[in-house]
N, C-alpha and C positions, 0 to 999 in steps of 0.2 A: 160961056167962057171957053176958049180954046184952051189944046191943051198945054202949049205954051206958058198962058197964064196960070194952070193947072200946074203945072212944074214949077214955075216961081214961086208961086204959093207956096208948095211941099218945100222947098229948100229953104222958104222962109222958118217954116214951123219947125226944120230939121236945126237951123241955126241957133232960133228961139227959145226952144224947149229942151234945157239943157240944165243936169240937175246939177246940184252943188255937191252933191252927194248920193250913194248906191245904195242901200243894203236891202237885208231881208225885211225892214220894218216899212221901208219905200214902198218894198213890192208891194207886200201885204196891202197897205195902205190905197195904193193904185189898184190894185185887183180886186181889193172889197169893193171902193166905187164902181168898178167895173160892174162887178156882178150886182152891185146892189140896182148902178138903172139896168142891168137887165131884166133882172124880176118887176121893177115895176114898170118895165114898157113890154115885159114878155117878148125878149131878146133872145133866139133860139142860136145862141154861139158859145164858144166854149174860150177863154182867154187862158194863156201861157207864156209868162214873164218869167225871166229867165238872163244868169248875164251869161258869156258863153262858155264855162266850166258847168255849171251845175242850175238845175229848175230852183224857181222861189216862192213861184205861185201858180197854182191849176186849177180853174173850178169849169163846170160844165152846165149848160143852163136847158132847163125841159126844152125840149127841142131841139136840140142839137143834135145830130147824128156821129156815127163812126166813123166817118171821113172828116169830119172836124180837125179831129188830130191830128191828120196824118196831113192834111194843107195847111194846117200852122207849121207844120215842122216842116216844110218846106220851104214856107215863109221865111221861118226862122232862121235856117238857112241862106236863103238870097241876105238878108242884113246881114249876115255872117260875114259872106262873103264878097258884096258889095260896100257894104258901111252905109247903108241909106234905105229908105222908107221903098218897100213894096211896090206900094201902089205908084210913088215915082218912079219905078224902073219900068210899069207899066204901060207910063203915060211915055219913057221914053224908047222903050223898046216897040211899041205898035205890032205885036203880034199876036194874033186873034185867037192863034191856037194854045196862047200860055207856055210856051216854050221859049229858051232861048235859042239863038243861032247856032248852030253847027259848029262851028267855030270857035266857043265858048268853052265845048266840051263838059257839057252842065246836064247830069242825065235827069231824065222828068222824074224819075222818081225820086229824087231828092231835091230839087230846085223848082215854081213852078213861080209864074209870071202870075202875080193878085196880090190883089191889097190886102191889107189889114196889118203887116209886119212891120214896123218902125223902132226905128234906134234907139235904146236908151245911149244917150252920151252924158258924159259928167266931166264940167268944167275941170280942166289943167292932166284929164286923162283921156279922152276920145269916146267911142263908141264899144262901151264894154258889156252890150246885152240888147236885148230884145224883150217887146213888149207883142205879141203876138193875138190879134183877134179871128175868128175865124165863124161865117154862118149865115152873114149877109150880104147881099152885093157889096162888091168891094171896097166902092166910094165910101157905101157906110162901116163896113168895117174899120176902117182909116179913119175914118168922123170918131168912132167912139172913143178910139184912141185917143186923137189930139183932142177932144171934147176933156176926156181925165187929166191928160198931162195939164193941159189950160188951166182947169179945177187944182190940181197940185200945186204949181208953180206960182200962181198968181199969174197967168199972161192973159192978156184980152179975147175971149173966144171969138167975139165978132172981127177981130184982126188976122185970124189966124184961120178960122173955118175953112172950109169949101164951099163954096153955093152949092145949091143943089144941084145934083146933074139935067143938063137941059135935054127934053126927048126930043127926037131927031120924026 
């Protein structure tokens, strides 16, 4: 799948998966799934949902390291500041070193070009949070994501996925 198609997808899922509602009992709810398939596929990431005033949910999974954190929070940051999924800024920025442009005025140590960051939005109020995963290649970090929101919301997961990334 080019990346084209890879962007449409993403803007599908950003459209799609749109909650009717926020709170702490959401997060909880998405974050226990989170961490629960991580222990039973031994998922070395660490997830942090969050809307943009205050954290709602943290857990950290065996394997994860100290850099975890600090690339969600940067993650966390690009939605912030873009309103949109990570890993599509990714697929639209094509820059291999994770950086944005010059131009941008986005320094690397707070903004960094990888998956895993996606919007929470809530229907009749926009994009008021982030859902942040952080520990596997990026595709998958993004997958786990909409794989939960999927599970949450009731939306089709085989509508909505990613294929797998094709090796070159």
């Amino acid at each position: 799948m080019a990346a084209a198609d890879d962007i449409a997808l993403i803007k599908k899922q950003e459209a799609t998966l749109v909650f009717p509602a926020f709170d702490e009992a959401v997060a909880f709810e998405i974050g226990s799934a989170i961490r629960k398939r991580a222990l039973a596929e031994n998922l070395p990431i660490i997830v942090d949902i969050r809307t943009f005033d205050r954290p709602l949910f943290y857990a950290a999974m065996p394997g994860s390291n100290a850099s975890n954190p600090d690339w969600a929070r940067r993650k966390i940051n690009v939605v912030r500041r873009f309103l949109r999924s990570t890993y599509r800024m990714v697929l639209e920025q094509q820059r291999p070193d994770r950086t944005f442009k010059v131009g941008e005025g986005l320094d690397i140590a707070d903004y960094v070009l990888a998956g895993g960051g996606f919007p929470v939005t809530v229907k009749g109020a926009g994009v008021i949070g982030v859902i942040a995963v952080s520990g596997l290649p990026e595709r998958e970090d993004h997958g786990v994501v909409v794989d939960a929101l999927c599970e949450h919301l009731g939306a089709d997961r085989r509508q909505l996925a990613l294929p797998p990334e094709e090796k070159s």
